[in-house]
Structure formats: structure tokens, C-alpha cells
DSSP file (Angstrom, degrees, kcal/mol; ACC not computed):
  #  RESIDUE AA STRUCTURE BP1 BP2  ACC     N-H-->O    O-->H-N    N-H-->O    O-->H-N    TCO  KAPPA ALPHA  PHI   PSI    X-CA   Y-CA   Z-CA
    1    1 A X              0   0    0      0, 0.0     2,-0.2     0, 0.0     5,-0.1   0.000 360.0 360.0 360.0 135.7    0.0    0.0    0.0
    2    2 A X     >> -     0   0    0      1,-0.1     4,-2.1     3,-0.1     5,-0.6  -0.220 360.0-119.8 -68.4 132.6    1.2    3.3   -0.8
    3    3 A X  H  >5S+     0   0    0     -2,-0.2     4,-1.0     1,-0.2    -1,-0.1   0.830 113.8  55.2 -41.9 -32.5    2.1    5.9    1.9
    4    4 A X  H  >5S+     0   0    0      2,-0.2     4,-2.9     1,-0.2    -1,-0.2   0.848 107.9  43.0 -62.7 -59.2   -0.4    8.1    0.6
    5    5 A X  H  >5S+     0   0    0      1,-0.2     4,-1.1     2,-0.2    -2,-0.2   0.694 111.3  59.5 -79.3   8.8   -3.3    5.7    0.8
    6    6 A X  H  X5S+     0   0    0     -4,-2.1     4,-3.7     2,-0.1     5,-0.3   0.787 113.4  41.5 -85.1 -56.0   -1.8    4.6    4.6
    7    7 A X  H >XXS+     0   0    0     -4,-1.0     4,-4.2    -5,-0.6     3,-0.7   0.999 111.3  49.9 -76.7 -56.0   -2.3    8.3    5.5
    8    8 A X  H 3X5S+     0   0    0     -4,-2.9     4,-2.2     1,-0.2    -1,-0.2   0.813 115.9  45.7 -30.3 -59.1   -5.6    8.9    3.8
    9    9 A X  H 3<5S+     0   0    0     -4,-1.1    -1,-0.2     1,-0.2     4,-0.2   0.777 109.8  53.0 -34.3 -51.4   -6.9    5.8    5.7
   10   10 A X  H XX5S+     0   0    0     -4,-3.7     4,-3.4    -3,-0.7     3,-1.8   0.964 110.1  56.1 -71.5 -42.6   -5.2    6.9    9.0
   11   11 A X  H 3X5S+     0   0    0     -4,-4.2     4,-2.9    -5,-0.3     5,-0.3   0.921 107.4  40.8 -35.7 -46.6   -7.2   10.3    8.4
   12   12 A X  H 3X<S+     0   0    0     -4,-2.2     4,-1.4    -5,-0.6    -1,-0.2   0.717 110.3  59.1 -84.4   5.6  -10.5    9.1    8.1
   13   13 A X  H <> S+     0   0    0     -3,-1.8     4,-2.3    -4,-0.2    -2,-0.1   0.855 112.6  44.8 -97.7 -44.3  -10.1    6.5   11.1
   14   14 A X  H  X S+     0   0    0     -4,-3.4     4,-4.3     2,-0.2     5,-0.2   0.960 113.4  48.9 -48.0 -60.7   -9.3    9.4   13.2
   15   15 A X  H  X S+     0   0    0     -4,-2.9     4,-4.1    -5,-0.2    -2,-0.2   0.899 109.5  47.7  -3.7 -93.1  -11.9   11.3   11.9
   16   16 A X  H >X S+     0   0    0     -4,-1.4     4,-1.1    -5,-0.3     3,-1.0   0.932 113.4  51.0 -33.5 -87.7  -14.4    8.8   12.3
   17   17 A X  H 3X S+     0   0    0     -4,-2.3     4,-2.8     1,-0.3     3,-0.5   0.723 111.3  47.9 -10.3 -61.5  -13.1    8.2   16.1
   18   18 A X  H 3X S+     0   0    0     -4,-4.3     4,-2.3     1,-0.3    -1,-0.3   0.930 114.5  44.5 -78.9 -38.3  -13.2   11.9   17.0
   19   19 A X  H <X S+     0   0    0     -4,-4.1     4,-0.8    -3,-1.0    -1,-0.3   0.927 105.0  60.3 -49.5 -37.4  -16.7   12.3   15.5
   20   20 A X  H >X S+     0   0    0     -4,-1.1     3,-1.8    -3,-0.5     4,-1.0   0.984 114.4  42.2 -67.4 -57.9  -18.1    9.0   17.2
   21   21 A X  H 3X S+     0   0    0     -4,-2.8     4,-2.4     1,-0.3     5,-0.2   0.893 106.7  56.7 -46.9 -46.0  -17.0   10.9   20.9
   22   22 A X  H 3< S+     0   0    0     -4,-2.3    -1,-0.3     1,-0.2    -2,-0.2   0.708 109.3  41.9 -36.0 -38.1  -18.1   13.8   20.1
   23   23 A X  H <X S+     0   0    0     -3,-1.8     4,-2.0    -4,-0.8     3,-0.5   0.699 120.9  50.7-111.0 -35.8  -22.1   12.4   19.3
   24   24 A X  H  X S+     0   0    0     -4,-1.0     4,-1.3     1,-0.3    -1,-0.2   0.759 100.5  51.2-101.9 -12.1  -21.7   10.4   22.3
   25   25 A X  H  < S+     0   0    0     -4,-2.4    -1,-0.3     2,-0.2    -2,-0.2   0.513 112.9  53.4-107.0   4.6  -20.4   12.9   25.1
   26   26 A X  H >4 S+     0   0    0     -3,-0.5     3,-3.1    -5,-0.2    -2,-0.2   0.689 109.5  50.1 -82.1 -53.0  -23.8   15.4   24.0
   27   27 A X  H 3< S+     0   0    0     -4,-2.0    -2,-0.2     1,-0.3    -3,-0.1   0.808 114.8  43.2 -40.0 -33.0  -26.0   12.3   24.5
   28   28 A X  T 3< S+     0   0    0     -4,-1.3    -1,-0.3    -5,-0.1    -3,-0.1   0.598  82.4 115.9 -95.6 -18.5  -24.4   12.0   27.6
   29   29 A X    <   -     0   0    0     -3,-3.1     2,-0.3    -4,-0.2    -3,-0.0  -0.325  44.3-172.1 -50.0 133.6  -24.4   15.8   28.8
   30   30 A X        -     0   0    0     30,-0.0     2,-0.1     3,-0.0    -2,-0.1  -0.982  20.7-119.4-142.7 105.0  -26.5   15.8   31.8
   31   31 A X     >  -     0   0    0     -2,-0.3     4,-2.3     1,-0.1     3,-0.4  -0.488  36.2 -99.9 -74.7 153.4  -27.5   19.2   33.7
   32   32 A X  H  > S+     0   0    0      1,-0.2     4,-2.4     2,-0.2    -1,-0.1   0.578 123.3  47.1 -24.5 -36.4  -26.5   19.8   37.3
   33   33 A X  H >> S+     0   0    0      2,-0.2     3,-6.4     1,-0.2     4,-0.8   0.949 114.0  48.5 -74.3 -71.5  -30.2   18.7   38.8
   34   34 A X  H 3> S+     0   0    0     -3,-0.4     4,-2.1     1,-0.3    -2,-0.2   0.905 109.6  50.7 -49.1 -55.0  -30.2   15.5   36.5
   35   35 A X  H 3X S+     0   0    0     -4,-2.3     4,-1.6     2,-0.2     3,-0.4   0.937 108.4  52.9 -42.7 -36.2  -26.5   14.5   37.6
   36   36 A X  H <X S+     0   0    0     -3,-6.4     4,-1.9    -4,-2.4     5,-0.3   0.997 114.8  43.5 -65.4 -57.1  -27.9   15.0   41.4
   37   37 A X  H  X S+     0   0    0     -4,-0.8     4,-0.6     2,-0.2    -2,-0.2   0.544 108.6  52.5 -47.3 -27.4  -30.8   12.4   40.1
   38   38 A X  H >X S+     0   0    0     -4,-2.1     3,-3.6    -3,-0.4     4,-0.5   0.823 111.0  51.5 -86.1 -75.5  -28.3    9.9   38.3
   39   39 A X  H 3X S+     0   0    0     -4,-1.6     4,-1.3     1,-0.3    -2,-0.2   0.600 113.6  42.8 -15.4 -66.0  -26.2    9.9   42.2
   40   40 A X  H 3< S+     0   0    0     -4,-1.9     4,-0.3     1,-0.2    -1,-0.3   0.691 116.5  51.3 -69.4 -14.0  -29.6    9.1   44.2
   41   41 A X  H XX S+     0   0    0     -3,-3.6     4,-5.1    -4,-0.6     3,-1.0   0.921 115.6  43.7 -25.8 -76.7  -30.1    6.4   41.0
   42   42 A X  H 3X S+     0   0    0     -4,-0.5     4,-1.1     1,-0.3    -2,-0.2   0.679 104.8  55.2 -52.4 -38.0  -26.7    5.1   41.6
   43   43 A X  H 3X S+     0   0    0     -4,-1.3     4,-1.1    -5,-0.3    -1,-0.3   0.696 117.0  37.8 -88.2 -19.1  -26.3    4.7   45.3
   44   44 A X  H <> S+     0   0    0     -3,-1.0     4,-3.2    -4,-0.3     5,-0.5   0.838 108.0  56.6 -93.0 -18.0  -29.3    2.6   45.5
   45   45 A X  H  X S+     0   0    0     -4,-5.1     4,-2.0     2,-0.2    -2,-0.2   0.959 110.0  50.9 -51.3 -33.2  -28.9    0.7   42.5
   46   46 A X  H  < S+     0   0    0     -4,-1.1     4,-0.3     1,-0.3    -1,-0.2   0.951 120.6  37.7 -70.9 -36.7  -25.1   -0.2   44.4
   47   47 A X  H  < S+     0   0    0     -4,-1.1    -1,-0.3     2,-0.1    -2,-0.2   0.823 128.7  35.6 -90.7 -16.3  -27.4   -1.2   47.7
   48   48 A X  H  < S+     0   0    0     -4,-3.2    -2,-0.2    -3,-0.1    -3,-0.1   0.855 129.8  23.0 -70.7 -65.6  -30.0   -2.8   45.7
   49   49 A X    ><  +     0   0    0     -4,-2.0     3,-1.8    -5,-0.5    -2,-0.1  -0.554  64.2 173.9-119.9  66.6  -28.4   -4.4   42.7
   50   50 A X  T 3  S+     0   0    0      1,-0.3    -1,-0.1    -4,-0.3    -4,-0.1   0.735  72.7  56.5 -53.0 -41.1  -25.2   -4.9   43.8
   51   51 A X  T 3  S+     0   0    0     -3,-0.1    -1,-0.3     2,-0.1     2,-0.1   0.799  82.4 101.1 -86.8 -16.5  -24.2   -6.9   40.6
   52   52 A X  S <  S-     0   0    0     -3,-1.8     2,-1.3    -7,-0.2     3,-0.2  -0.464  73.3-129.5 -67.2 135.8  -25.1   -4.0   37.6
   53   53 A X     >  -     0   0    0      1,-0.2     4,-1.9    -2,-0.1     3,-0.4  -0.538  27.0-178.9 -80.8  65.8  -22.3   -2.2   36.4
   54   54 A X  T >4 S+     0   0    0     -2,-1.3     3,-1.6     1,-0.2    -1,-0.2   0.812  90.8  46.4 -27.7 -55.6  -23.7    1.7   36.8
   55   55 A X  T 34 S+     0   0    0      1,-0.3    -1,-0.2    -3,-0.2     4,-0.1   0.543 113.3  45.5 -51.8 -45.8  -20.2    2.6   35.1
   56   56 A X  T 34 S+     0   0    0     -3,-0.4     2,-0.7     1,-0.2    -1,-0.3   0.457 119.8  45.1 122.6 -62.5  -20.4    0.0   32.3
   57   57 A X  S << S-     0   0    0     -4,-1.9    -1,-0.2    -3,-1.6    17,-0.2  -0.768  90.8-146.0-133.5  68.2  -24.0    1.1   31.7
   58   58 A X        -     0   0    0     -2,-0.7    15,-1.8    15,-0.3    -3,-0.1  -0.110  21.2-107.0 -59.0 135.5  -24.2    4.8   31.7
   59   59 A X  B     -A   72   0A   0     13,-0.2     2,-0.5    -4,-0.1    13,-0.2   0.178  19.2-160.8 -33.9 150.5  -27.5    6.6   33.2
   60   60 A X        -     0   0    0     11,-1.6    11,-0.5   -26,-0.0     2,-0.4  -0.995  14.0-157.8-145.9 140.7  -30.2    8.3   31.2
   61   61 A X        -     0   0    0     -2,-0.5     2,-0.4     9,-0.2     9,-0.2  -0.676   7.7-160.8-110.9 164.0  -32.1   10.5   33.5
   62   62 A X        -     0   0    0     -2,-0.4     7,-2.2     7,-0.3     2,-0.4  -0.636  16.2-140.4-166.6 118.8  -35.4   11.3   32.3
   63   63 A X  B     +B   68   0B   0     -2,-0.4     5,-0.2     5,-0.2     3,-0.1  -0.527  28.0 169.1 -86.5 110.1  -38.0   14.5   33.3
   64   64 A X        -     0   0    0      3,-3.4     3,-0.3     1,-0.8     4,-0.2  -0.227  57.9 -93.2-138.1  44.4  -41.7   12.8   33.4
   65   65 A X  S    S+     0   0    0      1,-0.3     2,-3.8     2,-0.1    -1,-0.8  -0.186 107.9   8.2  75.6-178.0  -43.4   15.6   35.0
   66   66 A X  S    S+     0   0    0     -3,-0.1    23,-1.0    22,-0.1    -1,-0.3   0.244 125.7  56.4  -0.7 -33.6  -43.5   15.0   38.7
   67   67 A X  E    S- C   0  88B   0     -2,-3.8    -3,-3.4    -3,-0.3     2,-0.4  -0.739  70.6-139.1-113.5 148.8  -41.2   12.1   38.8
   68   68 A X  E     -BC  63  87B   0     19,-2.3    19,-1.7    -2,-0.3     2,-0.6  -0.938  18.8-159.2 -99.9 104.2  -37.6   11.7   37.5
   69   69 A X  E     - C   0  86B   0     -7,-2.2     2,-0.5    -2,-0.4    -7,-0.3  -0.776   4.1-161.5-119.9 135.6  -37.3    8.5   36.0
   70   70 A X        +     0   0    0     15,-3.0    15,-0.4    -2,-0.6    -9,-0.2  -0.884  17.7 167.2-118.6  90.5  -33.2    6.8   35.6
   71   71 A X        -     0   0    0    -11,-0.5   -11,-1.6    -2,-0.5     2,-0.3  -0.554  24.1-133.0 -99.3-162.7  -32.8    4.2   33.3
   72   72 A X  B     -A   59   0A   0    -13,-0.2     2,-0.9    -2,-0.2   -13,-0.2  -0.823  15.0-110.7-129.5 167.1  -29.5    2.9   32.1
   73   73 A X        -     0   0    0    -15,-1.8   -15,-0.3    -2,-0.3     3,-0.1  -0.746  15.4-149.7-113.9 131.5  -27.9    2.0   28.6
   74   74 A X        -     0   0    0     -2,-0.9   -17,-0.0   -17,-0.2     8,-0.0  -0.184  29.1 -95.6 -56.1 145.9  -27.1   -0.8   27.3
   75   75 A X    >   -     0   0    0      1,-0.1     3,-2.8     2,-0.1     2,-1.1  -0.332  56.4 -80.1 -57.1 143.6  -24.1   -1.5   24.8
   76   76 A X  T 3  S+     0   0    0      1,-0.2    -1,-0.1    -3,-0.1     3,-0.1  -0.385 118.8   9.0 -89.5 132.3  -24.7   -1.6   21.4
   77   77 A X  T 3  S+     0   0    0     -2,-1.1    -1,-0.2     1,-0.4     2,-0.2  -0.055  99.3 134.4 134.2 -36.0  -26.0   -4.4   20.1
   78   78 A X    <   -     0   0    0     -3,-2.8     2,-0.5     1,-0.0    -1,-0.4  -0.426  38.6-158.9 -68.4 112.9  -26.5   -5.8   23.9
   79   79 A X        +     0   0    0     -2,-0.2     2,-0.2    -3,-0.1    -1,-0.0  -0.933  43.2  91.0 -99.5 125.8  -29.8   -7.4   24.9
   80   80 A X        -     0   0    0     -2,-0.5     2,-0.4     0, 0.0    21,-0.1  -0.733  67.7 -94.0 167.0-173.9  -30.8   -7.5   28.7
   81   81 A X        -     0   0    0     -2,-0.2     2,-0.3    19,-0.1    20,-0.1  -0.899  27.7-142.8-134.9 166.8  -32.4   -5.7   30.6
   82   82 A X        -     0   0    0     -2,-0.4    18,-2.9   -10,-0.1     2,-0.4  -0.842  32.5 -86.8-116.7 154.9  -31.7   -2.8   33.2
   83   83 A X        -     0   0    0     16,-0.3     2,-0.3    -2,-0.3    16,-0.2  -0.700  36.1-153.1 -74.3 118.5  -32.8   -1.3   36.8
   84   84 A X        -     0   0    0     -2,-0.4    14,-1.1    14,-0.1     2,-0.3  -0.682  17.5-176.0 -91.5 123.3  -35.8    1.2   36.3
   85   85 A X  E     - D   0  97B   0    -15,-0.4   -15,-3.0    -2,-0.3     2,-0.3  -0.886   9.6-163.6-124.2 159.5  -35.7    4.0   39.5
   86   86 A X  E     -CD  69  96B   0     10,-0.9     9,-3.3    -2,-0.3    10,-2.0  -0.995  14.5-172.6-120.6 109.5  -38.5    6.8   39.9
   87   87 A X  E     -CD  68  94B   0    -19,-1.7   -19,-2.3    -2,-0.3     2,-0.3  -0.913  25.4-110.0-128.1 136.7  -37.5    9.3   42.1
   88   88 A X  E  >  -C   67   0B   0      5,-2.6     4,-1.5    -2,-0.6     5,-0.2  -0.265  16.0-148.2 -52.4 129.0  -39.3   12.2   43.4
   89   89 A X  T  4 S+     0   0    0    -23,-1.0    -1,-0.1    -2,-0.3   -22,-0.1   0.710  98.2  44.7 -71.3 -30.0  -38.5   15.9   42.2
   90   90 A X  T  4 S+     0   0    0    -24,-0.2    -1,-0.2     3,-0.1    -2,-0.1   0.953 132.6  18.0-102.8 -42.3  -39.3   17.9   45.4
   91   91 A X  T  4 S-     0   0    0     -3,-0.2    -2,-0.2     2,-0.1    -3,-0.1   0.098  88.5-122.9-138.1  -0.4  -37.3   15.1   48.0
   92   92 A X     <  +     0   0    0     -4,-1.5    -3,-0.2     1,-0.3    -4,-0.1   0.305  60.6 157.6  89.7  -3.7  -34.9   13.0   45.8
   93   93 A X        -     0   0    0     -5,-0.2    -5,-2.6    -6,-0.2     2,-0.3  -0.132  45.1-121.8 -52.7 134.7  -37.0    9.7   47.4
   94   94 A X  E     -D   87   0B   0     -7,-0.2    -7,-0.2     1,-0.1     3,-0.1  -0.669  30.5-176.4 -66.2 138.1  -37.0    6.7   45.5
   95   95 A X  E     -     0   0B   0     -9,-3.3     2,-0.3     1,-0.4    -8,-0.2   0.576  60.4 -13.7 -96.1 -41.6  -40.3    5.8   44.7
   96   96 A X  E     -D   86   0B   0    -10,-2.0   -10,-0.9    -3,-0.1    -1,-0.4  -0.915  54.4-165.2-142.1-178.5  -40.1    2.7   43.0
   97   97 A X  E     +D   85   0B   0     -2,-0.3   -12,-0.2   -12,-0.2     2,-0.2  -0.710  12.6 174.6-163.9 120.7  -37.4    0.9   41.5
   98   98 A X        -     0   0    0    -14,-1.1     2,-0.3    -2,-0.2   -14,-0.1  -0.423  32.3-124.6 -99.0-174.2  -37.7   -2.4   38.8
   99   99 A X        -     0   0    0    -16,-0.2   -16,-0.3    -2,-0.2    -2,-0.0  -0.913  31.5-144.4-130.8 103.5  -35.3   -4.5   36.7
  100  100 A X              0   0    0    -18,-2.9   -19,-0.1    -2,-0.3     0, 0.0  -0.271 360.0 360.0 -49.8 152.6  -36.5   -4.2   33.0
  101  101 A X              0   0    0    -20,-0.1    -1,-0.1   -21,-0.1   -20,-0.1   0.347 360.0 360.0-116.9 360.0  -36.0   -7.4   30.7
């Protein structure tokens, strides 16, 4: 292979790469309240469901009018299921908490 198509190649890989983070760290942007809401998500999933990988499986916070509701994401490709918490907006209380399938 020519040095020239070695570089092109290594261009577009970078490319690619640096775009892929980019798309993924806005999905992932979380304002200050929701980050407090992934933490009270996280510490009970640890005392609850001791074997889920929070880190592994980043949070997705989600605002559903009264309630804050934290599920988590799966890899892609990955089928399974995750721990569902509902926590109140005024008092951070868990309200409920599932395991999806």
C-alpha cells in the first residue's frame, strides 16, 4: 500500500473516532439537577443491585413531570435488561425501583 493511501486511511479512522465521541459525550451531557438524580439512582442501584455495572452502563435521566425516572444504557447491540428507578422531584425519594427485561 502506498504511503499516501496509509495516510488517507489513518485520516478518516481518526476522523471517524473523533466524531463517534463527540455524538456520544452530547448524549451524555447531563444538567447539574439530573447529575444530582443519576447519584440518588446510583447509590441505591449499588445497595439494591449490587451486581449491575452503573459505570459500564451509563444513566439516562429522564424528566416525566413530577417524577424523575433513571434508566440505564445498554451497549450496542447488547440485549438484557436494566434497573428502572423513579425518584421524586421535590425530596430525591426513591419511589419505586424495577429491573427491565
Amino acid at each position: 500500500m502506498k504511503a499516501s493511501n496509509v495516510a488517507v486511511l489513518l485520516s478518516f479512522l481518526v476522523a471517524s473516532i473523533s466524531m463517534n465521541v463527540d455524538s456520544v459525550a452530547a448524549e451524555t451531557s447531563m444538567t447539574s439537577i439530573e447529575c444530582t438524580v443519576a447519584r440518588v439512582a446510583e447509590r441505591y442501584i449499588a445497595i439494591h443491585y449490587p451486581d449491575f455495572d452503573s459505570v459500564k452502563n451509563p444513566p439516562i435521566v429522564w424528566d416525566d413531570g413530577k417524577i424523575w425516572i433513571v434508566e440505564y444504557q445498554l451497549p450496542k447491540g447488547m440485549i438484557g435488561g436494566t434497573p428502572r428507578v423513579e425518584i421524586e422531584k421535590g425530596s430525591f425519594k426513591v419511589l419505586r425501583a424495577l429491573q427491565t427485561q
